[in-house]
C-alpha positions as CSV (number, residue, x, y, z in Angstrom):
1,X,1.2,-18.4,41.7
2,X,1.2,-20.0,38.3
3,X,-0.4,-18.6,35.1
4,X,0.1,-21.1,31.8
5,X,-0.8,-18.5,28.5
6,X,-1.5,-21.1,26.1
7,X,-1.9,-21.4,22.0
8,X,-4.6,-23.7,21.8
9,X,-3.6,-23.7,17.7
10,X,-6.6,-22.8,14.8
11,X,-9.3,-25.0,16.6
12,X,-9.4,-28.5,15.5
13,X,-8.5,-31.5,18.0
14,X,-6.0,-32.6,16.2
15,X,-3.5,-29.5,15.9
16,X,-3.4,-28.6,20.1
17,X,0.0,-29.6,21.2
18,X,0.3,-32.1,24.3
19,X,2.1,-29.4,26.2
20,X,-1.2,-27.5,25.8
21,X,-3.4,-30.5,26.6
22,X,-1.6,-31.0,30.3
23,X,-1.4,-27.1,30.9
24,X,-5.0,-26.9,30.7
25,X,-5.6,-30.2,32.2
26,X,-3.7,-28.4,35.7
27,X,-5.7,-25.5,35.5
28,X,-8.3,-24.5,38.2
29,X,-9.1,-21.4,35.8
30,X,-9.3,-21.0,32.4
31,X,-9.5,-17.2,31.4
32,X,-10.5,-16.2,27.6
33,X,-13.1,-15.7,25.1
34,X,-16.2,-17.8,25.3
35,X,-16.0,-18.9,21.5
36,X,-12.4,-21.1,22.0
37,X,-14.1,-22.8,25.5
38,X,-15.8,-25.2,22.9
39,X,-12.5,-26.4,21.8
40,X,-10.9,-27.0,24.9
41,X,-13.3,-28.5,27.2
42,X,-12.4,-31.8,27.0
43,X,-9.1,-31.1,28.5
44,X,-10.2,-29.3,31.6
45,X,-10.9,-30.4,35.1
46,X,-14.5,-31.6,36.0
47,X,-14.1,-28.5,38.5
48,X,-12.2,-26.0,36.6
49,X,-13.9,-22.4,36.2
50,X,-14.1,-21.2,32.8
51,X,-14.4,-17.0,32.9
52,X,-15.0,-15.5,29.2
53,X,-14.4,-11.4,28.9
54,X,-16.0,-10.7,25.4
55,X,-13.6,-9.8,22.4
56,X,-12.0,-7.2,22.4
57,X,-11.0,-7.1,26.3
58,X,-7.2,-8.2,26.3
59,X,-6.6,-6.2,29.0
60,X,-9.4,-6.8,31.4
61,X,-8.9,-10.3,30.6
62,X,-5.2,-9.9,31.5
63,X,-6.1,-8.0,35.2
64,X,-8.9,-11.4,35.8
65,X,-5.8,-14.0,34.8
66,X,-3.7,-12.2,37.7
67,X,-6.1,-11.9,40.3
68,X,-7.1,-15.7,39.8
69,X,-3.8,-16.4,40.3
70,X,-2.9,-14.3,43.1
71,X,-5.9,-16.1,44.9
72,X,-4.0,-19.2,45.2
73,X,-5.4,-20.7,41.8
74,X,-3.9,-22.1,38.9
75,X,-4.6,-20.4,35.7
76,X,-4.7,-20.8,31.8
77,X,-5.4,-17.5,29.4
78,X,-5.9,-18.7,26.1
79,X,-5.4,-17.2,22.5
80,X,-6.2,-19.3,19.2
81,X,-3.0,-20.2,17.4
82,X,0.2,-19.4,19.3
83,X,-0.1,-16.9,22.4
84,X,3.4,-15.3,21.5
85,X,1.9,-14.2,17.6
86,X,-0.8,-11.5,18.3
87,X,-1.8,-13.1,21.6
88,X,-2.0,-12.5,25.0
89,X,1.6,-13.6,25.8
90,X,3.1,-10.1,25.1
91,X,0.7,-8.2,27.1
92,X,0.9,-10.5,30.1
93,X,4.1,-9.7,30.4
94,X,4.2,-6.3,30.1
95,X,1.4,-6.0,33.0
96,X,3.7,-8.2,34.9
97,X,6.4,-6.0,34.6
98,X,4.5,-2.7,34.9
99,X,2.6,-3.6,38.2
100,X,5.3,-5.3,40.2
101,X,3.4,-8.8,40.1
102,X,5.2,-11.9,41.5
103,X,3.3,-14.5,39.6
104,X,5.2,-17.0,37.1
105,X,4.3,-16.5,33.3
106,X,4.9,-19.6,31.2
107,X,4.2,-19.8,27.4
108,X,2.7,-22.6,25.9
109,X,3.2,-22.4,22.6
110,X,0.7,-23.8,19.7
111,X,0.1,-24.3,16.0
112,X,-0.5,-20.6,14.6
113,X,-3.4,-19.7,11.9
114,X,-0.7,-19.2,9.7
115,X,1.1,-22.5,9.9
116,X,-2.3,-24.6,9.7
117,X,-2.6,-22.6,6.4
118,X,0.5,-23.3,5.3
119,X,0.2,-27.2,5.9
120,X,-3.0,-26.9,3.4
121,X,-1.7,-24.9,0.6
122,X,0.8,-27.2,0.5
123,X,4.3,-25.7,1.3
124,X,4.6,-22.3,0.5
125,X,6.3,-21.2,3.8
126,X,10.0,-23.0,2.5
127,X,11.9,-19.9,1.9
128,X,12.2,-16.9,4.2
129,X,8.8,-14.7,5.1
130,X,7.0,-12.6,7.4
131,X,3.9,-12.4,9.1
132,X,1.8,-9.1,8.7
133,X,-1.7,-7.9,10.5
134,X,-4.0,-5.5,8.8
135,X,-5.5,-4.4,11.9
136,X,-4.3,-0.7,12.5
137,X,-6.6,-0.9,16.2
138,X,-3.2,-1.1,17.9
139,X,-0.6,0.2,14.9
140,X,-1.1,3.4,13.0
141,X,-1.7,2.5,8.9
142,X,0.9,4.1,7.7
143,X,3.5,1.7,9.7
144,X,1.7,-1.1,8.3
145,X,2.0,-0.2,4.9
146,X,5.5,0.4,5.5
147,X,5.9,-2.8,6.2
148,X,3.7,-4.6,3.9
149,X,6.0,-2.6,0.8
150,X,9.1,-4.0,2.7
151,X,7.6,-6.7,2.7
152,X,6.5,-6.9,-1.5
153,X,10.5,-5.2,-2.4
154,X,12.2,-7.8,-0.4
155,X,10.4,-11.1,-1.8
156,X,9.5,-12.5,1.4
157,X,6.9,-15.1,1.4
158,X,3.7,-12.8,3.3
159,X,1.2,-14.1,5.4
160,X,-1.6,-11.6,6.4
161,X,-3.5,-11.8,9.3
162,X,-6.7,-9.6,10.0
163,X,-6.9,-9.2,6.1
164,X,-11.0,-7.9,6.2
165,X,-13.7,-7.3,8.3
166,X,-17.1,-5.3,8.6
167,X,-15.1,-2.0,9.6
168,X,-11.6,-2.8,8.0
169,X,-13.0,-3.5,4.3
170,X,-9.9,-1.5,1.9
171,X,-6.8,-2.9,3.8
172,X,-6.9,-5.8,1.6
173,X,-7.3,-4.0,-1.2
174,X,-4.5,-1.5,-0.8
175,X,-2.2,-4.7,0.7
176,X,-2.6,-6.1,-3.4
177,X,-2.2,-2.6,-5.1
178,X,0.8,-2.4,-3.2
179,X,2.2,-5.9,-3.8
180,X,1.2,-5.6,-7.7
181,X,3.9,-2.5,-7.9
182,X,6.3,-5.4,-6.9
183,X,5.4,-8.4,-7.8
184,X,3.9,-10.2,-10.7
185,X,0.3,-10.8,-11.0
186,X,0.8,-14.5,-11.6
187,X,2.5,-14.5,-7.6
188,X,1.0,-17.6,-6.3
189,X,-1.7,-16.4,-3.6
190,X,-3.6,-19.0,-1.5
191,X,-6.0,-18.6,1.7
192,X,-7.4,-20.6,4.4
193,X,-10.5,-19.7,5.9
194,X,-11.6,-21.3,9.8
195,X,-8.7,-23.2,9.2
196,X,-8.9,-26.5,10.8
197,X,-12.5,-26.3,11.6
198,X,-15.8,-27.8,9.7
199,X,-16.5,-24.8,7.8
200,X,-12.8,-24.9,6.5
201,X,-12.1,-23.4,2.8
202,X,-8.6,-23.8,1.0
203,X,-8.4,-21.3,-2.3
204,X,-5.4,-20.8,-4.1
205,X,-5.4,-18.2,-7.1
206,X,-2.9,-15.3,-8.4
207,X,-2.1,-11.6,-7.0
208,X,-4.4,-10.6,-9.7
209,X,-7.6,-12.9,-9.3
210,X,-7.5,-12.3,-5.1
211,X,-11.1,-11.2,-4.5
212,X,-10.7,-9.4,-1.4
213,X,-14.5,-9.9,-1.2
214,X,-14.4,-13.6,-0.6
215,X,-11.8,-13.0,2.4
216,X,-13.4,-12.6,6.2
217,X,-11.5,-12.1,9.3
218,X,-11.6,-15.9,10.1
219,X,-9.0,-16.1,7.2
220,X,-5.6,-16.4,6.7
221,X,-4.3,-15.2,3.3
222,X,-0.3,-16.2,2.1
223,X,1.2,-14.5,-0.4
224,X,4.1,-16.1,-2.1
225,X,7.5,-15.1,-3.6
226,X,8.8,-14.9,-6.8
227,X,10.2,-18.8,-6.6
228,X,7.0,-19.7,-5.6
229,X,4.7,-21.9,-8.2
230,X,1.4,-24.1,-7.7
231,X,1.4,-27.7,-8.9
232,X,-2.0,-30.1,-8.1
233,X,-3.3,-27.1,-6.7
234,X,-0.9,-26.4,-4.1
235,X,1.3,-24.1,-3.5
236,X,5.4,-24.9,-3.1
237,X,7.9,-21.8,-2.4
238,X,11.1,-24.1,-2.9
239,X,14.0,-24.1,-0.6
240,X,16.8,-25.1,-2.6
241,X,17.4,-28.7,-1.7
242,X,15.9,-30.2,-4.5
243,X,17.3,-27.9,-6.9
244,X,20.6,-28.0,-5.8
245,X,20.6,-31.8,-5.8
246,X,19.3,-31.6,-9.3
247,X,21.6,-29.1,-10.6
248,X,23.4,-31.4,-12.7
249,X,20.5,-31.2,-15.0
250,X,21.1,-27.8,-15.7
251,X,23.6,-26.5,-17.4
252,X,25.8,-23.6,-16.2
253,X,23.7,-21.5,-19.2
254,X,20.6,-21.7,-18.5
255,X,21.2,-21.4,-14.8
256,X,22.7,-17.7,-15.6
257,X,19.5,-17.1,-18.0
258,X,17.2,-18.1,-15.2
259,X,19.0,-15.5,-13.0
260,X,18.5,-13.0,-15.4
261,X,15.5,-13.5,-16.0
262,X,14.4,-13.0,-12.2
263,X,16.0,-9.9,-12.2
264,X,14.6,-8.8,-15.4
265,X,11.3,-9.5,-13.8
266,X,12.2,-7.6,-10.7
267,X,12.8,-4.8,-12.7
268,X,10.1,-4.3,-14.8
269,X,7.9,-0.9,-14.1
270,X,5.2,-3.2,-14.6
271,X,4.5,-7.0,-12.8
272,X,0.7,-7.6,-14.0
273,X,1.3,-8.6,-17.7
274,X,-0.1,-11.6,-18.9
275,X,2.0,-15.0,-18.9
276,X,2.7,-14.9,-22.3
277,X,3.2,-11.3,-23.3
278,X,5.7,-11.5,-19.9
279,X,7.6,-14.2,-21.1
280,X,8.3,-12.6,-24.6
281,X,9.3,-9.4,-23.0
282,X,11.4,-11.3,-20.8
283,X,13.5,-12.5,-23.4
284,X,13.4,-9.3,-25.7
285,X,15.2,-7.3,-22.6
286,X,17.5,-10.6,-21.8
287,X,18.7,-10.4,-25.7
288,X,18.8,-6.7,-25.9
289,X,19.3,-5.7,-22.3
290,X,17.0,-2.4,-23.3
291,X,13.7,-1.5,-20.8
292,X,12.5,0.0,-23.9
293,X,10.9,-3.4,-25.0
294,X,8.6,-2.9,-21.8
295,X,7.0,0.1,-24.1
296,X,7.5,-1.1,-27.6
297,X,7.4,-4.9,-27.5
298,X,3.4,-5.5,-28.6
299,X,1.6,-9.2,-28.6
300,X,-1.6,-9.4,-29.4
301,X,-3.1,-11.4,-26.7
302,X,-2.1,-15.3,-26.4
303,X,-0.4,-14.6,-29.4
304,X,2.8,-16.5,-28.0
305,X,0.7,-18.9,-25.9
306,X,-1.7,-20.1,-29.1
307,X,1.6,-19.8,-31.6
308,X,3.1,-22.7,-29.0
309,X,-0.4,-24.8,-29.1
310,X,-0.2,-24.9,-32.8
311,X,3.8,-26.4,-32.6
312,X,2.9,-28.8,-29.9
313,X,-0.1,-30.0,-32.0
314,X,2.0,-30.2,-34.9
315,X,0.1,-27.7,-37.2
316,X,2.8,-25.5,-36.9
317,X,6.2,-27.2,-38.3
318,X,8.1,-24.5,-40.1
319,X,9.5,-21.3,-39.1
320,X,10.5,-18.7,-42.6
321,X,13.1,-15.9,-41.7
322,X,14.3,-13.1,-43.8
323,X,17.6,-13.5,-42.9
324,X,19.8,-16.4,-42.0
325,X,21.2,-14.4,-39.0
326,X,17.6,-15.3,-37.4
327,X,17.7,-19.0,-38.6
328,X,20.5,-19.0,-36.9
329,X,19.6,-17.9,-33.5
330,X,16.7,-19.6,-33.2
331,X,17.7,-23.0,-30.6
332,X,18.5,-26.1,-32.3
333,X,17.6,-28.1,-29.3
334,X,14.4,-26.7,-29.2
335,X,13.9,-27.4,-33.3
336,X,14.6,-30.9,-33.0
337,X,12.5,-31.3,-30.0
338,X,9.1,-30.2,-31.2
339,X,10.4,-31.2,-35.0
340,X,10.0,-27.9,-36.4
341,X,12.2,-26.5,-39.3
342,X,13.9,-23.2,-39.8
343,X,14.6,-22.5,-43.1
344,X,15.7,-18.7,-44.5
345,X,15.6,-18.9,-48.9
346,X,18.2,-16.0,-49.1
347,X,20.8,-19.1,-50.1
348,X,18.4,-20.2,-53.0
349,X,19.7,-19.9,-56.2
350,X,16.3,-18.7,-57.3
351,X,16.1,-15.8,-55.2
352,X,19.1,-13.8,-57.0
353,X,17.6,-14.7,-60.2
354,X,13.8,-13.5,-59.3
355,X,15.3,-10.0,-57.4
356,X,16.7,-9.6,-60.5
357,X,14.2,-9.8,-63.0
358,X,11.4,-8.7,-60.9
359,X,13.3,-5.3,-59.9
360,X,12.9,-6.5,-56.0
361,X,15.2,-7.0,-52.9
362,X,16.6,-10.5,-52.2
363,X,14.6,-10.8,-48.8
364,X,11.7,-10.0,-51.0
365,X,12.0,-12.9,-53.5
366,X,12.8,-15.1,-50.6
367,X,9.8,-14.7,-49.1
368,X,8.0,-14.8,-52.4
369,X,9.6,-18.5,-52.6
370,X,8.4,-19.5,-49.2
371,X,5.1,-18.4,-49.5
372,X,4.6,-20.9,-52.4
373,X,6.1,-23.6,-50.3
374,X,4.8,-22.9,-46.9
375,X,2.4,-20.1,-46.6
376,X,1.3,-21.3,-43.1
377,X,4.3,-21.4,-41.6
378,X,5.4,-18.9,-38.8
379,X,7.2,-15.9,-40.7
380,X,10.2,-14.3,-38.3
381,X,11.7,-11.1,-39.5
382,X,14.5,-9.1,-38.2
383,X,16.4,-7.8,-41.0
384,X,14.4,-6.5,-44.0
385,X,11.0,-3.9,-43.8
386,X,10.8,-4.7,-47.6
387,X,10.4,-8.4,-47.1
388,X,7.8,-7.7,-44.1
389,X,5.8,-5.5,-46.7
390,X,6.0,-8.6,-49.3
391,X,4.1,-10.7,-47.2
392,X,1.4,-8.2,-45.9
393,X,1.0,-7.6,-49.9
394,X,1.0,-11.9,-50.5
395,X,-1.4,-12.0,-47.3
396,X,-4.2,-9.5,-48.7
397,X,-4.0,-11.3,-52.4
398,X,-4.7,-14.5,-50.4
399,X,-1.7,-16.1,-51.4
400,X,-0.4,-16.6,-47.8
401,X,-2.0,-17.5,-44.4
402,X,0.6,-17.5,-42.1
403,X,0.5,-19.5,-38.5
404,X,1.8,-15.9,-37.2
405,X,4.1,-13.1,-37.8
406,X,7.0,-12.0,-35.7
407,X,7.7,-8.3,-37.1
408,X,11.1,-7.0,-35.9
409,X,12.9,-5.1,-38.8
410,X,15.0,-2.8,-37.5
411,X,16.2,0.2,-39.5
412,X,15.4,4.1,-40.6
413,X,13.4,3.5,-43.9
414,X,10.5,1.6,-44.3
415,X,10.5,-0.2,-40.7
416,X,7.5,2.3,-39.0
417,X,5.6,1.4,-42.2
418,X,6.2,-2.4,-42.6
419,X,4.8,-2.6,-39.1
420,X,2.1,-0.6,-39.3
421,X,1.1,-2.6,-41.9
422,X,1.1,-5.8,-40.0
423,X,-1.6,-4.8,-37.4
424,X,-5.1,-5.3,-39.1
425,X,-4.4,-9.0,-40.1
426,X,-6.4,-9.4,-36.5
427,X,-6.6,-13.1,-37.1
428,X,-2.9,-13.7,-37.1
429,X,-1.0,-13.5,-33.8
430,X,1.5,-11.2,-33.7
431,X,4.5,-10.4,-32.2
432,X,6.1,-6.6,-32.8
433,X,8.4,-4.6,-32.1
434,X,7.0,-1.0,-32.7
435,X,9.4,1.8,-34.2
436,X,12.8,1.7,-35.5
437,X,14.4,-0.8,-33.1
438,X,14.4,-4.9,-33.8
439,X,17.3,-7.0,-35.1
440,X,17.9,-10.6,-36.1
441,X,18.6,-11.1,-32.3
442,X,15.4,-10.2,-31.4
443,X,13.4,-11.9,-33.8
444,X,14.9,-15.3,-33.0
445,X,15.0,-15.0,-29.4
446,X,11.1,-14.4,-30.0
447,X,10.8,-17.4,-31.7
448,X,12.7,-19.6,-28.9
449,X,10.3,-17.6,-26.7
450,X,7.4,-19.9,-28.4
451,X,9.4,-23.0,-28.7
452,X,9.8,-23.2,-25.0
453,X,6.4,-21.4,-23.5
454,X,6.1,-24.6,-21.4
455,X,8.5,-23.2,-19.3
456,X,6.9,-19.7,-18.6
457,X,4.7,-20.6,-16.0
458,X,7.9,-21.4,-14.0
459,X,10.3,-19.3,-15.0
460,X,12.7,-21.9,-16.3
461,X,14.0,-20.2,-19.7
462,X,16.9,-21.5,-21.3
463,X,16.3,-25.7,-21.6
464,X,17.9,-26.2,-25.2
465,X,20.9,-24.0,-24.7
């Protein structure tokens, strides 16, 4: 007595093994559900018995696939996909073994929903992952979410099957509040709907854009990790090969700062900001190593992504800093590059004189200076509150219209105020750090943060070190 269980794979001709193909071809019986007979027909005996059981009748279509075969006849049960991933190929053998039943089991494997998927997103399975299934019929919720936060802490690449139905509408939904405590909303998501077939759908879009509305149970939805990125519209988790190979292209430095970075980003109490805000936070935290810039590091929105448009179209050529401490952390790789200039006037010989007779501080008449010879230049400060308040006075008497403002002063008298005073110029972007914390540090590391934004998206800080 001989019973094949056999994946038949997502549906399409193509994608059912030759294994399948011959398994089905010896069959007298073919046990299943009437909607996957259309798919196999062609591989089945002029003579062969096809005997459908409705959904939702695994077992009754396990006890039919037995006695078939303990008449003398040689039987296929089929599942979609692979029999041995939520198919019949677990429960055949546990009736086996439960009623004592000599009959020969033998698994024919196939192309699971998830793989077919896979293959049209591109390659997002390449690193480790897991496979989970909404439907609590068989498995209590609260194991499955268990499993699907495992699943979010431990950065596995996730595909989900069962994500929605008529009944089982909120699973989604609580699958991607609970991944968004992990992840970042930017994670790479992609789905595949009747994979394989003529109504097939391919959508790739972010942890924050997933509609769960737009998702059916005739869909497989994959989740990727944090290496994971999307290029021509599809999506790559990347294995190492390549990078390794190419590793001579990046430096020892920037291969640490990438680490960090990750980390950083694993850390955060937050994984929804926006690309730009997140990738000035990132390198506030890497400079200072202080969680604090989570809460007090403010961007007005696009403020770094728009700052980077206006160096790459070359409006933007000339960053002014209130101390040289901030000219001089600011990458001089990344300077040359884009062929901007950093230039702090504290060195001037006219800025000793003007403090002097105009009763002011030397960051003060600095910025006085560079305000008559660039007032739309990007203005950096991470020293002096007193030269942060010059140019919000030079801005309101028109005299200045700067490409943006970085406000980090750091300090006890006069900081709160300077960057208070920054925040209605609502048509300058704007990157501050609120309260008494800042530092030259910071306010370079947020310009470099601008000067490479083209390597946010994939996570690739440290280029010009």
């Amino acid at each position: 007595m001989k019973i094949y269980i056999v994946g038949i794979g997502p549906g399409s001709p193509e994608d059912i093994t030759p294994a399948a193909v011959s398994a089905l071809g010896a069959s007298d019986v073919v046990v299943g559900y009437k909607y996957y007979f259309q798919f196999i027909r062609p591989y089945l005996k002029p003579a062969a018995e096809c005997i459908d059981t409705g959904m939702k009748r695994e077992r009754e279509r396990a006890a039919l696939a037995f006695a078939q075969a303990a008449a003398g006849r040689t039987v296929s049960i089929i599942s979609s996909g692979d029999a041995g991933i939520y198919g019949m190929a677990p429960l055949m053998f546990e009736m086996r073994r439960d009623e004592g039943l000599d009959v020969d089991l033998e698994v024919v494997p196939g192309i699971s929903a998830f793989q077919k998927a896979a293959a049209l997103l591109g390659a997002p399975m390449g690193h480790d992952f897991c496979v989970v299934s909404l439907s609590d019929l068989m498995t209590p919720w609260a194991v499955i979410e268990r499993r699907i936060r495992a699943a979010a802490q431990a950065d596995f690449v996730t595909a989900v099957y069962n994500p929605r139905s008529n009944e089982r509408y909120w699973q989604l939904d609580r699958l991607r509040e609970l991944f968004l405590e992990e992840r970042s909303a930017l994670t790479p998501v992609g789905y595949v709907r009747q994979a394989g077939r003529p109504e097939q759908q391919v959508v790739t879009t972010t942890l924050a854009d997933l509609n769960p509305e737009a998702i059916d149970m005739f869909t497989v939805v994959i989740i990727g990790n944090s290496q994971t990125y999307v290029s021509d519209n599809r999506m790559i988790t990347p294995r190492g090969y390549y990078r390794d190979a190419a590793s001579a292209d990046v430096k020892p430095g920037q291969q640490i700062m990438m680490e960090s970075f990750r980390t950083i980003a694993a850390e955060l109490r937050r994984h929804d900001y926006p690309t730009d805000h997140l990738w000035a936070l990132l390198h506030a935290i890497h400079t200072t190593a202080d969680f604090d810039m989570e809460r007090i590091l403010y961007t007005d929105p696009l403020a770094v992504e728009h700052l980077y448009d206006k160096v790459r179209e070359g409006s933007l050529r000339t960053i002014v800093t209130d101390v040289t401490m901030v000219t001089s952390g600011i990458r001089k790789g990344a300077l040359q590059r884009l062929g901007v200039e950093a230039k702090c006037y504290l060195a001037d010989p006219r800025v000793a004189e003007m403090a002097a007779c105009e009763g002011i501080t030397r960051t003060q008449a600095g910025i006085r200076l560079a305000v008559e010879e660039h007032p739309d230049a990007l203005f950096a400060f991470g020293n002096a509150p007193t030269a942060l308040m010059e140019l919000c006075t030079l801005i309101r008497r028109g005299k200045a219209r700067p490409a943006g403002i970085i406000a980090a002063p750091v300090g006890f008298v006069h900081v709160c105020e300077s960057k208070h005073m920054v925040k209605p110029f609502r048509d300058i972007p704007k990157i501050i750090v609120e309260g008494r914390k800042g530092g030259s540090n910071l306010a370079a590391t947020l310009c470099n943060a601008i000067l490479c934004y083209d390597d946010a998206a994939q996570l690739r800080p440290g280029r010009d070190l």
